[in-house]
Rosetta silent file (secondary structure, phi, psi, omega in degrees, C-alpha in Angstrom):
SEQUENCE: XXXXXXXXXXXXXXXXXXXXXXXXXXXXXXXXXXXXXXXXXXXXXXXXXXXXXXXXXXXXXXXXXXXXXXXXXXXXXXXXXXXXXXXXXXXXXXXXXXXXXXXXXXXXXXXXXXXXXXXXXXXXXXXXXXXXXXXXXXXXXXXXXXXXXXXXXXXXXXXXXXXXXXXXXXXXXXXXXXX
SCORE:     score description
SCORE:     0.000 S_00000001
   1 L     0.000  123.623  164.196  -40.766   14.702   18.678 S_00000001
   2 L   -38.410  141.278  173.702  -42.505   17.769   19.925 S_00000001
   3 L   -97.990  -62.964 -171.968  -46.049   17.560   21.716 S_00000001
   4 L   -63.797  141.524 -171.095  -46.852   21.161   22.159 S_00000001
   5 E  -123.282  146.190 -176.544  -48.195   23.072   18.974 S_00000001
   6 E  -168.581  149.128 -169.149  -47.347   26.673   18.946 S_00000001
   7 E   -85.191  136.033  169.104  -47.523   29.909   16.138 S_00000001
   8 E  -126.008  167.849  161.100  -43.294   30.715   16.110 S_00000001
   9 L    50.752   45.250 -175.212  -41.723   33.373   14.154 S_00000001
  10 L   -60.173   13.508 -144.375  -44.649   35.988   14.403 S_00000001
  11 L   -70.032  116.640 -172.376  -42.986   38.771   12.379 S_00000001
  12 E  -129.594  136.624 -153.936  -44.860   41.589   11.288 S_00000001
  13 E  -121.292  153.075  167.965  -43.285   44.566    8.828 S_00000001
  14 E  -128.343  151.407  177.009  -44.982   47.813    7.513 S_00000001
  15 E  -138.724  139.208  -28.652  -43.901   49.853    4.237 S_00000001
  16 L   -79.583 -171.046 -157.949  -43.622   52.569    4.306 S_00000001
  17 L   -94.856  -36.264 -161.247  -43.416   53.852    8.306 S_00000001
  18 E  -136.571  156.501 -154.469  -44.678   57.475    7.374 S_00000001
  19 E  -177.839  125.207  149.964  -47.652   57.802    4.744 S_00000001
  20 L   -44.727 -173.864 -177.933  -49.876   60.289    3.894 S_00000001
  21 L   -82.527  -42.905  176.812  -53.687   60.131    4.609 S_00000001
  22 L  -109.593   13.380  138.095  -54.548   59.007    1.313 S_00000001
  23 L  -101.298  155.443 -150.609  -51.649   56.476    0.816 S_00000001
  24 L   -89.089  160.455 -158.402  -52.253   53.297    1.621 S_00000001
  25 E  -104.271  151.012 -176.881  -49.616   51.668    4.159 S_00000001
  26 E  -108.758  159.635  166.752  -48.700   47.809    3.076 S_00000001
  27 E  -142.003  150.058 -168.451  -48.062   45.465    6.025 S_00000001
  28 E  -141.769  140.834 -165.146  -46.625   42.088    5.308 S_00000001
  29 E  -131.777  157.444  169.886  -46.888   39.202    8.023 S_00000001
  30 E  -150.722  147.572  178.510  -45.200   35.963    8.448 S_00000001
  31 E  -167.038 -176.011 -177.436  -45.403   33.126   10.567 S_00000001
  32 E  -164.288  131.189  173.964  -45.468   29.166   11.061 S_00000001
  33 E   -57.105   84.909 -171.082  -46.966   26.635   12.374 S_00000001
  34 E  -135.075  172.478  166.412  -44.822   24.123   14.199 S_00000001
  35 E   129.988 -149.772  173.581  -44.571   21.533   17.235 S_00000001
  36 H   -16.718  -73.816 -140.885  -46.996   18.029   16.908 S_00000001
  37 H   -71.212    0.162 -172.914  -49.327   18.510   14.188 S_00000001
  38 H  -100.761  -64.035  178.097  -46.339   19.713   11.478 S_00000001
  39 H   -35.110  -18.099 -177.263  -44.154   16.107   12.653 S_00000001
  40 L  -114.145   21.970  164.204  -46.854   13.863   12.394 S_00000001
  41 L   -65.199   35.388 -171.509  -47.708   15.278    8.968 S_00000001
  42 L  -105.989 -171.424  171.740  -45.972   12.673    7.199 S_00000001
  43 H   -53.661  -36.754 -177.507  -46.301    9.810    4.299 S_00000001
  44 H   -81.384  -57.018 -152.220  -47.094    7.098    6.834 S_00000001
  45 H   -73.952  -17.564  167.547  -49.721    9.068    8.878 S_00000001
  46 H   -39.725  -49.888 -164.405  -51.351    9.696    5.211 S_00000001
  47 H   -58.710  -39.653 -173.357  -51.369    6.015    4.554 S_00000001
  48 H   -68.778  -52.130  166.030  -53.074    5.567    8.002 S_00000001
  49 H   -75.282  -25.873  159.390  -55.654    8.223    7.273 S_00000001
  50 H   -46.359  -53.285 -170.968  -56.651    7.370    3.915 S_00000001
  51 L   -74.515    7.741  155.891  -57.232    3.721    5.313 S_00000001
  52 L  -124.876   21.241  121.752  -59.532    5.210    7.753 S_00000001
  53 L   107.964   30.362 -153.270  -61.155    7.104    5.304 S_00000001
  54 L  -101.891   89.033 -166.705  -59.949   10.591    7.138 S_00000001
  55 L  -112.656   15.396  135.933  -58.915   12.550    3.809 S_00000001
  56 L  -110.898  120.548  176.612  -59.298   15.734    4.386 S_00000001
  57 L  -101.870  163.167 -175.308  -57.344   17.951    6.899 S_00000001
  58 E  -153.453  147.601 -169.548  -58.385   21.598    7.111 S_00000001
  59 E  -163.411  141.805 -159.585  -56.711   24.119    9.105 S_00000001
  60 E  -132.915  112.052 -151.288  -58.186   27.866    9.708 S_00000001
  61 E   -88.903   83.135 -167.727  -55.820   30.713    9.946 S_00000001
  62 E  -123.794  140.153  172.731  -57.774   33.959   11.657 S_00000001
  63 E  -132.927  119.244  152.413  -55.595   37.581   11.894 S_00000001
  64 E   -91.133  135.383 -157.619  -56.244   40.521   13.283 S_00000001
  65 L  -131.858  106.797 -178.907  -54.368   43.658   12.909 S_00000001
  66 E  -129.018  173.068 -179.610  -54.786   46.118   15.701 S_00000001
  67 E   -72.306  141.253 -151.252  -53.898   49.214   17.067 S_00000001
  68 L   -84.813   49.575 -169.692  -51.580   49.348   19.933 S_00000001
  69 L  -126.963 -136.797 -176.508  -53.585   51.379   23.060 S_00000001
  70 L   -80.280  -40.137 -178.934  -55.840   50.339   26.152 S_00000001
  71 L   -96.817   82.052  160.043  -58.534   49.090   24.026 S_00000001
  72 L   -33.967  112.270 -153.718  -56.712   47.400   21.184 S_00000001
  73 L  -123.979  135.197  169.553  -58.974   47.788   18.235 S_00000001
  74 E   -50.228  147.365  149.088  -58.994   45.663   14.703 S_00000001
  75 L  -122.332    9.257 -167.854  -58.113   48.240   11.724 S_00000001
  76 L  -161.037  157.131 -175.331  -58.848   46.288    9.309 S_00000001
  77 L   -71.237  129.876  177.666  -61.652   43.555    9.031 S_00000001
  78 L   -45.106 -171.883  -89.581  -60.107   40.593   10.597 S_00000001
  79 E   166.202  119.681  141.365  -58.516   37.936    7.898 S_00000001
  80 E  -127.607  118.115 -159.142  -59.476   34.585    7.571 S_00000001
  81 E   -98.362  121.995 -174.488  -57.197   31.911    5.853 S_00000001
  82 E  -129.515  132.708  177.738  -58.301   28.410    5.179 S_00000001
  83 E  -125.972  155.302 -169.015  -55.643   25.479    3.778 S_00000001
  84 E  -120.458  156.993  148.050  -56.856   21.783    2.817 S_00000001
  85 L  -121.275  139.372  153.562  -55.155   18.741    2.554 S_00000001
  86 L  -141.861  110.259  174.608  -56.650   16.233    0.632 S_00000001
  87 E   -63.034  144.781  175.839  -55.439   13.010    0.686 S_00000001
  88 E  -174.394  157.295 -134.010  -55.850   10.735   -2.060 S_00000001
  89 E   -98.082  121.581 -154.289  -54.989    7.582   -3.477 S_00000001
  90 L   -75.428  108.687 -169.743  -52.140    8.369   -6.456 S_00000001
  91 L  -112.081    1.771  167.462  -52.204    6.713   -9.897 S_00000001
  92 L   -46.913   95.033 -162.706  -49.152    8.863  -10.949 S_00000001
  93 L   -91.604   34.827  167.577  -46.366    6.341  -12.808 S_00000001
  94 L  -131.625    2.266 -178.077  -43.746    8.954  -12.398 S_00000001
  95 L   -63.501  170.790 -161.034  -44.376    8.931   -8.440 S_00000001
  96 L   -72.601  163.839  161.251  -40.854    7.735   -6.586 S_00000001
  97 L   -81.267  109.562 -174.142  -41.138    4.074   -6.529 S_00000001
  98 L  -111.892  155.428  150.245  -42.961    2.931   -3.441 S_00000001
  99 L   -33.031  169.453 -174.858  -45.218   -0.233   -3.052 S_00000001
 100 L   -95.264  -24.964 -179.200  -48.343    0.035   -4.726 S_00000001
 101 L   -67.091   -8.297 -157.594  -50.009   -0.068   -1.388 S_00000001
 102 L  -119.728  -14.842  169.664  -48.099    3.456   -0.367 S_00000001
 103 L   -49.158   19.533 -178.920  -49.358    5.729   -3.435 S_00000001
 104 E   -92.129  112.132  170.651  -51.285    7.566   -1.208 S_00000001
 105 E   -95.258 -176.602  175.091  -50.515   11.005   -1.615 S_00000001
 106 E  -125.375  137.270  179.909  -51.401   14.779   -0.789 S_00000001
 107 E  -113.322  117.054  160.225  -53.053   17.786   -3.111 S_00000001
 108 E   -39.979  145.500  170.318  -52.546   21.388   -0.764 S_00000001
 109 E  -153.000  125.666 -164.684  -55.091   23.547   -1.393 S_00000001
 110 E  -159.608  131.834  179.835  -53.922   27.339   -0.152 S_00000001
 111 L    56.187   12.706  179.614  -54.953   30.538   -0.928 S_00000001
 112 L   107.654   -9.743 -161.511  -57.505   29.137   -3.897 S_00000001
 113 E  -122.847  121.090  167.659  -54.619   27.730   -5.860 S_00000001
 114 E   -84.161  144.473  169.820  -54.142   23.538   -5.608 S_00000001
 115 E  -114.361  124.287 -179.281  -51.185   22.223   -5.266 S_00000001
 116 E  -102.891  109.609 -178.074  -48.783   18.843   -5.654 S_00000001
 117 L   -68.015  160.333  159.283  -45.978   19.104   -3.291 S_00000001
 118 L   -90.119  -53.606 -170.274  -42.538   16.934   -4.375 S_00000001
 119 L  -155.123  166.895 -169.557  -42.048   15.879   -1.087 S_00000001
 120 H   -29.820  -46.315 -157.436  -43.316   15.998    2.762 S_00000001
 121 H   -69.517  -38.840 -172.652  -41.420   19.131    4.052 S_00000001
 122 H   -48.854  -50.225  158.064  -42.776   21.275    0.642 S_00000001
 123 H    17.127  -84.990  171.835  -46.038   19.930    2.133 S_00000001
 124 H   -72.961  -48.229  151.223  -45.626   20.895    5.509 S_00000001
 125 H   -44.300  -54.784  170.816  -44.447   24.331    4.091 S_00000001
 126 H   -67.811  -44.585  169.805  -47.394   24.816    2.017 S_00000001
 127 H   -88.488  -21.020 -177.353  -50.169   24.142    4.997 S_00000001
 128 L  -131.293   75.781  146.902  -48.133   25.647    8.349 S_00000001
 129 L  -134.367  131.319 -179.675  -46.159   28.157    6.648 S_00000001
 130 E  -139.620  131.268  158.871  -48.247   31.530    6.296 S_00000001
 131 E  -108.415  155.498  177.527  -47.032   35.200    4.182 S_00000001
 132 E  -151.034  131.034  165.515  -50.141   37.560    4.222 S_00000001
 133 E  -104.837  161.760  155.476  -49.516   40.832    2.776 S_00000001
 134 E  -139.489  149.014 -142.735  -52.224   43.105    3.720 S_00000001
 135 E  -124.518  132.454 -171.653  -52.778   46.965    2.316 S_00000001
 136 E  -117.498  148.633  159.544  -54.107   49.351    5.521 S_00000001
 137 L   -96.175   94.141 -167.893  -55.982   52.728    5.014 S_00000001
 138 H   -51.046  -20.228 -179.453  -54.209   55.409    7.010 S_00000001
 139 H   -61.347  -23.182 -173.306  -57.492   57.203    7.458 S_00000001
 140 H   -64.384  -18.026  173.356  -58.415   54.228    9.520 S_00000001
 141 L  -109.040  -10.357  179.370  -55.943   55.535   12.023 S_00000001
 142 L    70.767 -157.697 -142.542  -55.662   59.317   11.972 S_00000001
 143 L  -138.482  164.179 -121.820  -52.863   61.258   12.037 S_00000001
 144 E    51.450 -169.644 -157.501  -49.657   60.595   14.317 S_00000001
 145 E   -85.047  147.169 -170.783  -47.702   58.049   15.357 S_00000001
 146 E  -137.909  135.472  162.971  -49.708   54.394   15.804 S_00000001
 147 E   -85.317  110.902 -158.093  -48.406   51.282   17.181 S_00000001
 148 E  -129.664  141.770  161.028  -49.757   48.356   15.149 S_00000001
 149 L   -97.532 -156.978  178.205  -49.576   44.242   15.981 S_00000001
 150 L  -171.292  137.674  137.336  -51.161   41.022   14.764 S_00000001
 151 E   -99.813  119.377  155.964  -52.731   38.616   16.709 S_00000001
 152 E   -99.062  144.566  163.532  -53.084   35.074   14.913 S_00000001
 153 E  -144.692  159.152 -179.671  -54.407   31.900   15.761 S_00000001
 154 E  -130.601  132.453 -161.427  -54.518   28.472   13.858 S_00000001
 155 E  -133.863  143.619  173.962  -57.387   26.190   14.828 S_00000001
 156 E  -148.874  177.672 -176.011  -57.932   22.497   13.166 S_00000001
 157 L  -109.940 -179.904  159.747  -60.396   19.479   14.144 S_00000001
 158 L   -48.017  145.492  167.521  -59.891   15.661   15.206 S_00000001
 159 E  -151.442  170.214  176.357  -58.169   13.436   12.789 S_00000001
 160 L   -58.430  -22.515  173.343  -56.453   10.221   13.146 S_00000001
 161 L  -141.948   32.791  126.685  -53.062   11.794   14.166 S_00000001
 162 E  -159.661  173.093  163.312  -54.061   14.276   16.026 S_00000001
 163 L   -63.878  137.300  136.167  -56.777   16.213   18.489 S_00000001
 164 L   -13.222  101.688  164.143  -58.546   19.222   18.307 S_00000001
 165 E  -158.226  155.214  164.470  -56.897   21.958   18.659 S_00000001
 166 E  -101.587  128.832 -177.969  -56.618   26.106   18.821 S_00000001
 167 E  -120.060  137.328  175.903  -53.231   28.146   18.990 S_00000001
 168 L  -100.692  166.022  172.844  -52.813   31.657   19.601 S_00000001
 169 L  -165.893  162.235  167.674  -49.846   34.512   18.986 S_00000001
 170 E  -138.187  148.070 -172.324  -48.977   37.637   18.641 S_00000001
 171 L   -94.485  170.512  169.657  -46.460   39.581   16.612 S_00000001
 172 L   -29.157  155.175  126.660  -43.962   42.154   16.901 S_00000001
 173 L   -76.170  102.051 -168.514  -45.088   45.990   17.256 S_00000001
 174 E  -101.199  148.831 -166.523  -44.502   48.311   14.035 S_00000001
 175 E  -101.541   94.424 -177.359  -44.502   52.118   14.749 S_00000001
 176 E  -110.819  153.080 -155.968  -46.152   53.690   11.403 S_00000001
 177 E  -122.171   79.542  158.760  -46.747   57.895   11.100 S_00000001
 178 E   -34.683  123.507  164.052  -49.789   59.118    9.518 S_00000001
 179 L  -124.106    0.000    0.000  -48.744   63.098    8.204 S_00000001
């Protein structure tokens, strides 16, 4: 089992590469959350945190998408994503059959839209898994070639099975052409 929590698979894509001034450029980002806090995300530490009454996890997504020079500058207002867990205790008679003491389940709550996973990993998929498309305004950059990143970080508080903690990353560099 992993200790270390870390952003992996930073991947950041823009369509199209060359764009007038007044079309807008799309950039689409992906990344994931893994190491500790996605392994001890399971059915038993639910069980544990319900019965210590810790039933909501929250985890806070912030992206910035800047320009590539000496000063690295946002282009866009940074991004902030926030996903819930909420634990709760399951009265569902189609759930798999577990004791009745283990019906403690999870509802996702991501991008405004709740969710019932089928099982841990969709879960774990649903809260450290992140796509973000985002739409850029070439005026915001001016006309030539621009180097553009992402930086992300994912920040969450104490809970029973785990610590406080903030992670940082940064993604790939896409070359896009203002004409």
């Amino acid at each position: 089992m992993s200790s270390i929590n870390r952003i992996r698979d930073v991947t950041l894509y823009a369509s199209p590469t060359t764009a007038k001034r007044h079309e807008p450029i799309i950039l689409d980002l992906r990344f994931s959350l893994d190491g500790h806090i996605r392994d001890v995300f399971t059915k038993e530490r639910w069980l544990d945190a319900y019965e210590h009454n810790d039933n909501l996890f929250r985890i806070k997504y912030a992206i910035s998408i800047k320009k590539s020079s000496l000063l690295a500058k946002n282009i866009v207002e940074p991004i902030t994503l926030v996903r819930k867990a909420s634990i709760y205790w399951s009265r569902d008679p189609t759930m798999q059959p577990y004791p009745p003491e283990k019906k403690v389940w999870i509802m996702v709550i991501a991008d405004q839209d709740s969710t019932l996973p089928k099982d841990e990993d969709e879960a774990r998929s649903l809260l450290f898994d992140v796509y973000k498309r985002i739409e850029v305004i070439p005026s915001m950059l001016g006309k030539g070639k621009h180097s553009i990143f992402a930086e992300v970080s994912a920040e969450w508080g104490r809970h029973v099975y785990t610590e406080p903690e903030t992670v940082n990353a940064r993604s790939n560099e896409v070359t896009v052409e203002i004409i």
